[in-house]
N, C-alpha and C positions, 0 to 999 in steps of 0.2 A: 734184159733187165739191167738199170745202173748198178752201182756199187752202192747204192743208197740204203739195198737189203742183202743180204747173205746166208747162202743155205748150203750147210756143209753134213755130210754124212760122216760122223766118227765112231767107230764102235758099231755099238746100236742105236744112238742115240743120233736123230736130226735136232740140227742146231740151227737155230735164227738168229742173226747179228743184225741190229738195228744199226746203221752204220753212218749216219751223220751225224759223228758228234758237236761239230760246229753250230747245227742245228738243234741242238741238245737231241736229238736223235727225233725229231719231230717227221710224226707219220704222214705221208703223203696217199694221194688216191691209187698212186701206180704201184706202192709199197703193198696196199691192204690187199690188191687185185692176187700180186703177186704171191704175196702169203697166204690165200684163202687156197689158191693152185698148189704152193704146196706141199699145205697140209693133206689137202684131199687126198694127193698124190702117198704123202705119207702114212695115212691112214690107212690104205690099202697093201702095204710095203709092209711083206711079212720080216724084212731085215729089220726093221724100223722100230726098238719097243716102248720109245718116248720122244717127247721131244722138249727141247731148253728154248728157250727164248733169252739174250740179253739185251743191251745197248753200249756199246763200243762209245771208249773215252771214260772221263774220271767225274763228269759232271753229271748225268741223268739216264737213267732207263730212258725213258719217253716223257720228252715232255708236254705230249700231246698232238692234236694235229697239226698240219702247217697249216695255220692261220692264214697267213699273207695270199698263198695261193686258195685258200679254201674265197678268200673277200672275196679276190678278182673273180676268180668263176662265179662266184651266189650273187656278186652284180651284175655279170654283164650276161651272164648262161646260165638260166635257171633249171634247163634241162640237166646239163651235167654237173649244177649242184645236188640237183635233189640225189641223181646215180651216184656219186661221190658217196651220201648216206646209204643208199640201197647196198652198196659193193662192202662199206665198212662196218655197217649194223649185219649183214649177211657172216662177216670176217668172227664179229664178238660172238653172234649166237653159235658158228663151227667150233669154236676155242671152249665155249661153255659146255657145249655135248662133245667136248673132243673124245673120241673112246679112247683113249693113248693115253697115259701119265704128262701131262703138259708144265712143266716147270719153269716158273717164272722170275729168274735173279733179278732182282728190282733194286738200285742204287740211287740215289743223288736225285733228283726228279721226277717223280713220277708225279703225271695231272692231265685229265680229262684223257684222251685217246689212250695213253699210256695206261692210267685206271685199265680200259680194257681189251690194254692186252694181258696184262698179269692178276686182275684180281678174281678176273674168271677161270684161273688155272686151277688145276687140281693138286699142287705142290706152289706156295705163293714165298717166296725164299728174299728177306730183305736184308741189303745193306745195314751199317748202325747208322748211317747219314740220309738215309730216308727222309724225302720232304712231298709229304704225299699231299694233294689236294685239288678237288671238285671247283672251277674257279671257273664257270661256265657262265655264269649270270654276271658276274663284269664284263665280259662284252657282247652282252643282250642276248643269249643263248639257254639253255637246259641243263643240268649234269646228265646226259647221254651215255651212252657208248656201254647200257645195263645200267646203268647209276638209279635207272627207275624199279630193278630188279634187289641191286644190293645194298645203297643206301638205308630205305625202309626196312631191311631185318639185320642194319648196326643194334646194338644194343640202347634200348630206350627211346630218346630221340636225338641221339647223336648224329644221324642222319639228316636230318633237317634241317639241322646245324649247320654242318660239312657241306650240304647242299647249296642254304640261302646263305651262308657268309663266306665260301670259300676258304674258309681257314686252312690252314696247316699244320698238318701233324706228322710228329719223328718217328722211328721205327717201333717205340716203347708202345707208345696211342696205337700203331697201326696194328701191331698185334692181338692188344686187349680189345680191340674195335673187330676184331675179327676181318679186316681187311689183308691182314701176310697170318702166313703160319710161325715163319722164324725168321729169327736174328743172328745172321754167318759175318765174321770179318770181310771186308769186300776184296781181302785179300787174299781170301779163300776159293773166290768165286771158281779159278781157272783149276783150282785141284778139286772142286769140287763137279765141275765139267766131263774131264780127265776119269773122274773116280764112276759117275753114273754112268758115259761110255762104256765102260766096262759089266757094270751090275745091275742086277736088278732092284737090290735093295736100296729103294728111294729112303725111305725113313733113316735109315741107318746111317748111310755117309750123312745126311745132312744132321742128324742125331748128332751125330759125332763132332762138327763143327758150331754146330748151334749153342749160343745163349740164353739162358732164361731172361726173359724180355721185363722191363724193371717196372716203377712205380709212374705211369705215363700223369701231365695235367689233366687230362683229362677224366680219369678213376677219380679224382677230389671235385673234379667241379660236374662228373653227371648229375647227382641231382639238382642241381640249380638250371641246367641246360635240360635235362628233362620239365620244369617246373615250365620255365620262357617258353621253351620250342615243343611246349603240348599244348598250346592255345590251340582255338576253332579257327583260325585264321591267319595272314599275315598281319591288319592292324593290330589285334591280340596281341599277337608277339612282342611288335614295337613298341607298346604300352606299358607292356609285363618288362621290358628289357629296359626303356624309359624310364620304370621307378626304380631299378636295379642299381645302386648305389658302389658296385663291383668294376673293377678293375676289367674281366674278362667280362661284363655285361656293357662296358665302354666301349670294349675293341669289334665284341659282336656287331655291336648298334652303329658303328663305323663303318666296318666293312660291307654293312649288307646297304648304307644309306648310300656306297659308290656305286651298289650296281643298279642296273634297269629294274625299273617298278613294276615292270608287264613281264618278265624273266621270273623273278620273285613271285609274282601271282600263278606264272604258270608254272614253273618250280615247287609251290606249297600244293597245287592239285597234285601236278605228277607225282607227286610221292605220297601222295593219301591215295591214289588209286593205283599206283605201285604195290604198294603192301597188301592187293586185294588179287592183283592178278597172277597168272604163271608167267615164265619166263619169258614164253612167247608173243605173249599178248602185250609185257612191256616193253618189247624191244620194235613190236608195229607199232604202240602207242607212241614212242620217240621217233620213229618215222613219220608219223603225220603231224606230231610237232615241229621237227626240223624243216618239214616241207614250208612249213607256214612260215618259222621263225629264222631262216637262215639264208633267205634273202625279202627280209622286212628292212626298215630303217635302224632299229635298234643295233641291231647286228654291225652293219657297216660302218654304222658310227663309232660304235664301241670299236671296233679296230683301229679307225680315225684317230680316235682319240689314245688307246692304249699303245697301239703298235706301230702306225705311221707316224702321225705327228707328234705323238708322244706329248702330248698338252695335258695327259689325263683328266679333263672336264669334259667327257662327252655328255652333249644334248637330246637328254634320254626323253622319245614321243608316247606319252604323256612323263612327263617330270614326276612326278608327284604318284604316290602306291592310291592316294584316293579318288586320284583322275582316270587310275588302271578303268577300263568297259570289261565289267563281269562278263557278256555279250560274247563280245571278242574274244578271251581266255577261252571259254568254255566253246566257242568255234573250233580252236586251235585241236583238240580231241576227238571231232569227229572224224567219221570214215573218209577216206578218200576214192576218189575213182579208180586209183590204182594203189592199191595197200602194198605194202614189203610182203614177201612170198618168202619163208623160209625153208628149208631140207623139210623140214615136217610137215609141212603144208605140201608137199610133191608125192 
């Protein structure tokens, strides 16, 4: 394995360093491979009575996957795109059943991959520069990686929010959203490492560095974002946010108009039948989305456009949310030949 992941044994505690900060620590196929090995491994290791997760550098936990090689592969190798999801959606469901205390120091970035690797921990421990955000549907994708699991039970419909406009939020929002538990100076991180090494009591050290998490924008504007993002539909929304004569009902109605129409449609299902299923069942239901939507057009375009050429005006196929084929969307959720097979399914 590169230096790109690291696994050190201290104390008691196995430790994961995310280790390309250049890359704001962005997860690779060969990173997730290698972290689901070992965990397992750890899991079994009666030395072993937790494990830390960070990312190395001053700018982000993760800040998601690496795009650029995820394109190349999902255009030219559809087989080892689709194993890419199989290997990382396999990674998020171990992290969620981890039987271990898993603790997640989350700094500077966290978005889409990143989400889960720490929000499905059992100890979620944020920086005060937290800049968390679901930003899957600008370049013609899903918020994956459980977003179909955790999104739907934010409080209200903050989640739908978070999903179809990508927004971001600071450590205050991520708290009261119930996405982290607490707020440590991020200059605490390495004594805080140091301190669970040693102990068992998780609560405690982190008690002890923690801040009460303050008055986030988003506690003043849920009910307005619960009012918009409870329509029956994505036109509903746009209509309801349309006549919205608000500042953040501006920046909403922006963000969600840069990304894909057919992302957005399939984004407002997945998370109405999110909030209906178990764990398991959301984490195959985003496998047989990705299979469909992560080498379509949308997809590679939106890379085209966001992270290659950097033009930001990708030519999203259909243009237009009322050109989306209901047809189509509702394809995208059937069973597949070969479904994702999880620990519990064996």
């Amino acid at each position: 394995m590169s230096d790109d992941i690291l696994f050190e044994l201290r104390g008691h505690a196995g430790i994961i360093t995310l280790n390309r900060p250049r890359a704001l620590n962005a997860h690779t196929h060969d990173m997730a491979v290698a972290m689901h090995r070992q965990l397992e491994q750890w899991a079994l290791d009666d030395e072993v009575a937790l494990v830390i997760i960070r990312g190395a550098g001053e700018r982000a936990f993760c800040a998601g996957g690496d795009i650029r090689a995820l394109h190349e592969v999902c255009t030219t190798d559809p087989a080892t795109c689709r194993r890419f999801y199989w290997d990382e959606y396999r990674l998020i469901a171990l992290i969620h059943d981890y039987p271990k205390p898993y603790v997640a120091l989350m700094h500077g970035h966290v978005m889409g991959g990143g989400a889960g690797l720490s929000v499905h921990a059992s100890h979620r421990v944020t920086a005060e520069d937290l800049s968390f955000a679901m930003p899957e549907c600008s370049i013609g994708l899903f918020p994956d990686v459980g977003a179909s699991w955790f999104l739907p039970r934010l409080p209200g419909r903050l989640g739908i929010y978070l999903g179809l406009t990508g927004m971001r939020i600071g450590a205050d929002d991520a708290v009261h959203a119930g996405l982290a538990d607490v707020i440590v100076p991020r200059a605490a991180f390495e004594d805080i490492v140091e301190e669970l090494s040693e102990t068992d009591e998780i609560e405690a050290v982190l008690g002890h560095y923690a801040r009460k998490a303050g008055r986030g924008s988003l506690q003043m504007l849920g009910p307005l974002i619960d009012t918009a993002f409870g329509r029956d539909g994505m036109e509903e929304i746009v209509r309801e946010l349309s006549g919205n004569e608000g500042e953040w009902a501006r920046r909403a109605l922006a963000a969600m108009k840069r990304n894909a129409p057919t992302s957005l449609k399939v984004t407002f299902e997945q998370l109405r039948r999110g909030a209906e299923l178990d764990f398991g069942d959301c984490m195959r239901m985003e496998y047989r989305l990705a299979c469909h939507m992560a080498t379509a057009h949308d997809f590679a375009e939106g890379i085209r456009a966001r992270i290659i050429d950097k033009d930001d005006a990708p030519r999203w196929k259909p243009a237009r949310l009322e050109d989306v084929d209901e047809a189509r969307v509702a394809a995208m959720f059937a069973p597949l030949e070969e479904e994702l097979v999880l620990d519990e399914d064996m």
